[in-house]
Structures are given as C-alpha cells and as structure tokens.
N, C-alpha and C positions, 0 to 999 in steps of 0.2 A: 701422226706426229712425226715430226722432222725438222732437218736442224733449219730449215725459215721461218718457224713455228719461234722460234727461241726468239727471246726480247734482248736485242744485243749481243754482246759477246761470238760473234762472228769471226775472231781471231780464234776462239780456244775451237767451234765447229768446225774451222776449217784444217787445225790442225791434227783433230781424230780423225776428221774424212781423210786425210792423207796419211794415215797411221792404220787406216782400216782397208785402203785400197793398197798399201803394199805389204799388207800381212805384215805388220807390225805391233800390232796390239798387244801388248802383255796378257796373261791369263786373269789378272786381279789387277782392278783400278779403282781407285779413292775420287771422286768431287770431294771435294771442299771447298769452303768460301762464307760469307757472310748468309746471312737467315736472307731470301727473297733474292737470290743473284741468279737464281733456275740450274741448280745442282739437278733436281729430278727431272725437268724437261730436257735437259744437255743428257742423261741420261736414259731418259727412254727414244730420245733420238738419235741417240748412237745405238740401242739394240734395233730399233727399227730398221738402221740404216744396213745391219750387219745380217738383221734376219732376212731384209728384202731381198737380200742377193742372191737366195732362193730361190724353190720354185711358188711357195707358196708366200703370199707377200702380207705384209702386215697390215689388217683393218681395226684402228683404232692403238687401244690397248692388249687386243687379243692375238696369238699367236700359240699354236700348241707347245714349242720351242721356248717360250719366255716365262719365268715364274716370277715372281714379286713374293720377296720376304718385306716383311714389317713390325711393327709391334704391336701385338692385340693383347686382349684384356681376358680375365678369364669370368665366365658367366655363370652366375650361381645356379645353373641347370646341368651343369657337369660336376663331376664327384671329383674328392681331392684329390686324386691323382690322375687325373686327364692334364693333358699339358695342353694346351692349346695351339696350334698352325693357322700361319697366315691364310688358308682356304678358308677357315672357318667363319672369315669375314672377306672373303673375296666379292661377294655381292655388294658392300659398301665400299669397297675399296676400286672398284670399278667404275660405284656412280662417282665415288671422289678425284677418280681421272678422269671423268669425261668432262667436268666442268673446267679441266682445265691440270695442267702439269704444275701448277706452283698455289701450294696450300704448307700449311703450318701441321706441327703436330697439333697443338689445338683445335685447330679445325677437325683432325684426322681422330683424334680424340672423342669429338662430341660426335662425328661420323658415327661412334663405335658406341654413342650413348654411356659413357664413362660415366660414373658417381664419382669415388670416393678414392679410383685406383691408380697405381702408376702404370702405364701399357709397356709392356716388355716384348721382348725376343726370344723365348723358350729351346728349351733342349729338345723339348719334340719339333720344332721348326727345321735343328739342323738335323734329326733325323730323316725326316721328309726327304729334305737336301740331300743327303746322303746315297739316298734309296733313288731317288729319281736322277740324280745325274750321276748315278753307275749302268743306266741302262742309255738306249741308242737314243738320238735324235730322231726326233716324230717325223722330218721330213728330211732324214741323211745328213743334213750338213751341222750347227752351231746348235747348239743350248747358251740360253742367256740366261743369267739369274741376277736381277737390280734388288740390292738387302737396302734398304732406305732405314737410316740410323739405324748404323750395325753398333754405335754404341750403349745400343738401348737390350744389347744380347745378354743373357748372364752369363756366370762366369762358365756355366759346363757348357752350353749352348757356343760361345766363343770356342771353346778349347776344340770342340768338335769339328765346327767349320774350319779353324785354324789348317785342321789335319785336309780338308778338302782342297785349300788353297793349296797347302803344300805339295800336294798328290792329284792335282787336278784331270778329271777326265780329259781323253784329247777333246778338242772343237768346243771345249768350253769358256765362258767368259762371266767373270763375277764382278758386277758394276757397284761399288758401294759407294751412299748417297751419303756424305756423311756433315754433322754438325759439329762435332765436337771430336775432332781426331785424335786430342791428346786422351780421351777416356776411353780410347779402344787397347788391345792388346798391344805392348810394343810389339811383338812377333805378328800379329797381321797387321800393323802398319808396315813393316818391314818387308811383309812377301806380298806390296800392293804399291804398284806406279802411280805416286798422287797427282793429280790434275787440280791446282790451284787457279780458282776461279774469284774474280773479282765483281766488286759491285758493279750495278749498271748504271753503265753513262748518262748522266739526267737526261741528254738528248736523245738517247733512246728509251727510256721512260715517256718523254715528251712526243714522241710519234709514235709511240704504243699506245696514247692516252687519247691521242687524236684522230691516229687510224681504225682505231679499235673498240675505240669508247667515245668516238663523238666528239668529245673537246672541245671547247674554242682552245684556241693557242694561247690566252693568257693563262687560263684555268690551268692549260695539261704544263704550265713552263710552272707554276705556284706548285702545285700537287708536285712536280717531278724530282722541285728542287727540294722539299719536305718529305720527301719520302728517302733520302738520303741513301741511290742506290737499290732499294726494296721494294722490289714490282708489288710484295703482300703490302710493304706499306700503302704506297697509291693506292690500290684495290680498297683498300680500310678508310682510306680519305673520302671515297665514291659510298662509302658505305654508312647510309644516315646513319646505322644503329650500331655500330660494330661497338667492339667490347671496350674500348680505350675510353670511350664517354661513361660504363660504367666506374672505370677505375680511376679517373677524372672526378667523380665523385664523390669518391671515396678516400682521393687523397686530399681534396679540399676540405671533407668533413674534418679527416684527420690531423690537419694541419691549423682548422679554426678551434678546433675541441680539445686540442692539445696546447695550444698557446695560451688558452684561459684557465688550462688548468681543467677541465672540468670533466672530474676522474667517472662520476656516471655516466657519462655519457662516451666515455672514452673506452668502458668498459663493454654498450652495450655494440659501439662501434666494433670490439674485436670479436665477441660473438658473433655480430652478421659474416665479417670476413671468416671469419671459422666454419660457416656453413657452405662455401664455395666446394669447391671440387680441389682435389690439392694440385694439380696441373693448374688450374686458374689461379689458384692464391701465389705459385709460381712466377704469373705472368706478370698478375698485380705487383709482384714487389720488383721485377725487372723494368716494370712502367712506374714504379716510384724512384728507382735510380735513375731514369732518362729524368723526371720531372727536379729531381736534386738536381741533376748537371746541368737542366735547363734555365733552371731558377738561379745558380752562380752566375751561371754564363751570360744572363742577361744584365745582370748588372754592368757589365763590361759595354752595351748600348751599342755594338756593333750586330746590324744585322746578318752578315753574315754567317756570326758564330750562333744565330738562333734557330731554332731548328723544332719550334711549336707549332701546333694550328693557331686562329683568334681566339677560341675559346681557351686555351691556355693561356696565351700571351696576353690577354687582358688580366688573367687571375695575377698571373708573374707582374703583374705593372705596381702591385702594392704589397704583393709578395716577397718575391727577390730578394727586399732587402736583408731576411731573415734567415737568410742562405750565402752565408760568409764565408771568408779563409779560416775562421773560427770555427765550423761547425760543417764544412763541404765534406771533409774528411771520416767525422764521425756518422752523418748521413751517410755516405756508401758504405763504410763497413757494416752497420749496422740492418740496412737491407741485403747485404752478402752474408752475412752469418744466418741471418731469417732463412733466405734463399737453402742454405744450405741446411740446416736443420728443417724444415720444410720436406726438404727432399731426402733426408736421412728418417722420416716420420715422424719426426716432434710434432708434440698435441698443436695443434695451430689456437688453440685457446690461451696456450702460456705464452705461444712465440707473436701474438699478435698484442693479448697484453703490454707485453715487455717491450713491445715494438713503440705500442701510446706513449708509457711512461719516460722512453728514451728521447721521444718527440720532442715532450714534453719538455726536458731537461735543455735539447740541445737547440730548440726555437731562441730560449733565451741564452743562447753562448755568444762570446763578439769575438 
C-alpha cells in the first residue's frame, strides 16, 4: 500500500511525503474527513512510506514495527474481566485490509461477527500500547501505531493513551484514523496535528470506477456523481445486495403503514427492526435521515440537488409530497433523538415503536 494506491487526494499525499522526508512529522496526527474520503488508506500509506525507509520494507499490511489499534467486541468465551486487545482479532482485521484500505465500521463490525454489541477500544488495548512501545523498534528505527476510531476508546483507555502521546517514545509515530473528532478527548485532540481531508473529486471516483472496476464512462460518471465523494458509496452502488435495499424496505413499509394508520402492522414493523443488531438499527436511521432530505429536496425538481438511486427516486415521485417545510424538520429530529438513544442502549422496541406513531403523526402535517 502506498500513496498511488489512494483514490484521489494527491494534494494532502503529497504534502506528508514532504513532511516525512524532512523530518517534520509531529509524534501524533488526526485524519479526518467525511465517511469514504480514505482517511485509513492515506494512513497506512503514510506508515508504509515511513516504515520503508528501513531496511526491512513493508509487504502488505505487515510490518514487525506497525501495530493497528481498533475496536473489538468482547466474546462470551472470556471471563468478565479479560478486557480484550486489538490482537485478539488481528486474523480478521488483516483479511479486512487485504480487501482493500477503505471499509466501514459496519463492515469491520460483521468482520468481528457482532450480535447485539457496541465494538469499543479497551483499557487493556492502551495497556498493550504502553508495554510495547516502551521497548526498542524490531528493526532500530520507527514504531507506527494507526488507532482507527480512537473515538471509539473508553474513558480509562483514553486517559492512558493520552499519557503516551504526552510522553511519547523517541522514533515514534501515532496515526489516528478518526470519524468523529469532536467525541474524542479535548486534550488528545490538542496534543494531535489534524490532517483535514476532503471528499473525493467525482472525477476521481470516475477513473477509479473505470480503471479499476471496468466501467463504461457513463455508468462510472452516474455512480461517481451519486456516491457524493464516498469511494464506500460507489463500492455499495456495484453491490446488487448491499444493506441500503434492505433499509429501502424498510422505510417504504414504514412510511405506507404509517400513513394508513395501521397500528398492527406498524407494531409488528418495529419488532423486526428491534431484531437488527444495534450498530445496524444505527445505520438504518442515518439512511432514513438521507431519504427525509431526499424526499424534501426532490420536491424542489432540480436535479442536481438529488442525490438517489432509480429505485428511490421512483418511490420519491409519489412520495415527496409528504415531506414538507411542515414536517422536514420534525423528520430529522426525530431520527437524531432515535440515533441517540439507540446508541445510549434504549430498548429499540420502544424507540422504534415511538418512531411509527411519530410517522404516523407527522405524514399528515402541511
């Protein structure tokens, strides 16, 4: 892996490669950027680039010098207090790089065979950390350590690392992959050089789709301009079966069973969503807030501001209209609060309930 490998963004590559050849790299650096803009490929191509300088050069993802923190899940064959480390799933988290640097936690999720759990970042992770990058580099020169959503650390697991960054071995380097910057510690955002990475250019989506996937050039410019920047979007367009046709289903049930009213059926709709996994019932309501904004916005009959597959944008042609300045506003709060209690552990039986009956209420608002 290396920064030709990266889909676009050849400005922010080219500005670490020169930040790495003149010994300029800070000890701790942040990606950020949009979900699919290849924060982890810009990232394991900059340890790549740092570990080759070596004598021993990088094949693949492996490297004695390079560790990978993450967030794993803990497995009902360990006792309650084993804490679990990213080794413990290094065998999937390997085949999940070889298919490629740009995957979802979802994906990295069902990787790990999740149920019911949310995947974290443990306090025995940052002790690992701790313990291995106090001792020497495997081959004299750099240790890299890429933590991919360090927001996903707890709070003791955080404070620990914290002290690492603060106190960092010499010839070390902490690359954090990160989503959601604002939910990390102010103090390790503050002792971390952020690297603000933008989406990718549809034209480079568009020769990634065509160099790389075959294409014809109409297809890869339709998929490039719909994937709005998100290489996982594209990737999910190519993908007959991907998850968004299940959640497409689910919002049309919810949306015809909620406009008639029709509380059995709307009842046994939240039971199935309550059988999801709660990372997926997550996903679901962040794909019902794209389909609220998409359903307003189509009203407005410019295609530009639309931003569906045909199988939406057909459902939207009769739809839409029920998706007003009257009721755009109660629709997102109302999947933002789910969202959030969702991810606070609320029974998802009351919070998907309560989700029908507000449908319900606000289908017919003007």
């Amino acid at each position: 892996m290396d920064f030709t490998d990266i889909i676009g963004q050849q400005e922010m590559a080219e500005r670490l490669r020169s930040l790495a050849d003149a010994e300029r790299l800070p000890h701790a650096i942040m990606f950020s950027g949009p979900d699919g803009c290849g924060k982890m490929a810009m990232a394991v191509a900059l340890a790549s680039y740092i570990l080759n300088k070596g004598a021993y050069k990088v094949r693949g993802i492996q490297h004695p010098d390079l560790h990978f923190t993450f967030p794993t899940i803990k497995l009902k064959k360990w006792n309650s207090e084993y804490k679990p480390v990213s080794d413990d799933f290094i065998e999937q988290w390997e085949e999940m790089l070889k298919q490629g640097p740009y995957f979802s936690l979802a994906q990295w999720t069902e990787m790990m065979k999740v149920e019911n759990q949310q995947a974290v970042i443990t306090v025995g992770e940052a002790d690992y950390l701790l313990k291995r990058f106090s001792m020497k580099s495997n081959q004299g020169g750099w240790k890299v350590c890429i933590i991919w959503l360090p927001e996903r650390m707890n709070i003791e697991c955080a404070n620990k690392v914290l002290k690492l960054i603060e106190e960092p071995p010499a010839q070390s380097l902490f690359i954090m992959v990160c989503r959601e910057p604002e939910a990390l510690l102010e103090t390790i955002r503050s002792r971390t050089q952020r690297f603000e990475m933008k989406a990718i250019d549809a034209a480079d989506i568009e020769k990634a789709l065509t160099e790389r996937r075959g294409l014809a050039e109409n297809d890869a410019r339709r998929i490039a301009r719909l994937a709005g920047g998100n290489w996982l979007n594209a990737l999910e367009m190519l993908d007959a079966g991907n998850e968004d046709r299940l959640f497409f289903d689910y919002f049309v049930t919810l949306m015809r069973k909620a406009y008639t009213k029709d509380v059995r059926e709307l009842k046994r709709w939240s039971e199935s969503v309550a059988t999801l996994g709660r990372e997926q019932q997550k996903r679901l309501l962040v794909y019902f807030l794209r389909m609220a904004r998409e359903a307003f916005m189509y009203n407005f009959r410019n295609e530009e501001l639309s931003y569906m597959n045909e199988e939406e944008e057909h459902f939207c042609q009769k739809f839409a209209r029920f998706v007003n300045e009257g009721n755009i506003l109660g629709f997102q709060q109302l999947y933002q609060d789910a969202l959030r209690d969702i991810g606070q552990n609320a029974n998802p039986k009351i919070v998907f309930f309560d989700i029908t009956m507000k449908v319900a209420v606000l289908l017919h608002t003007t």
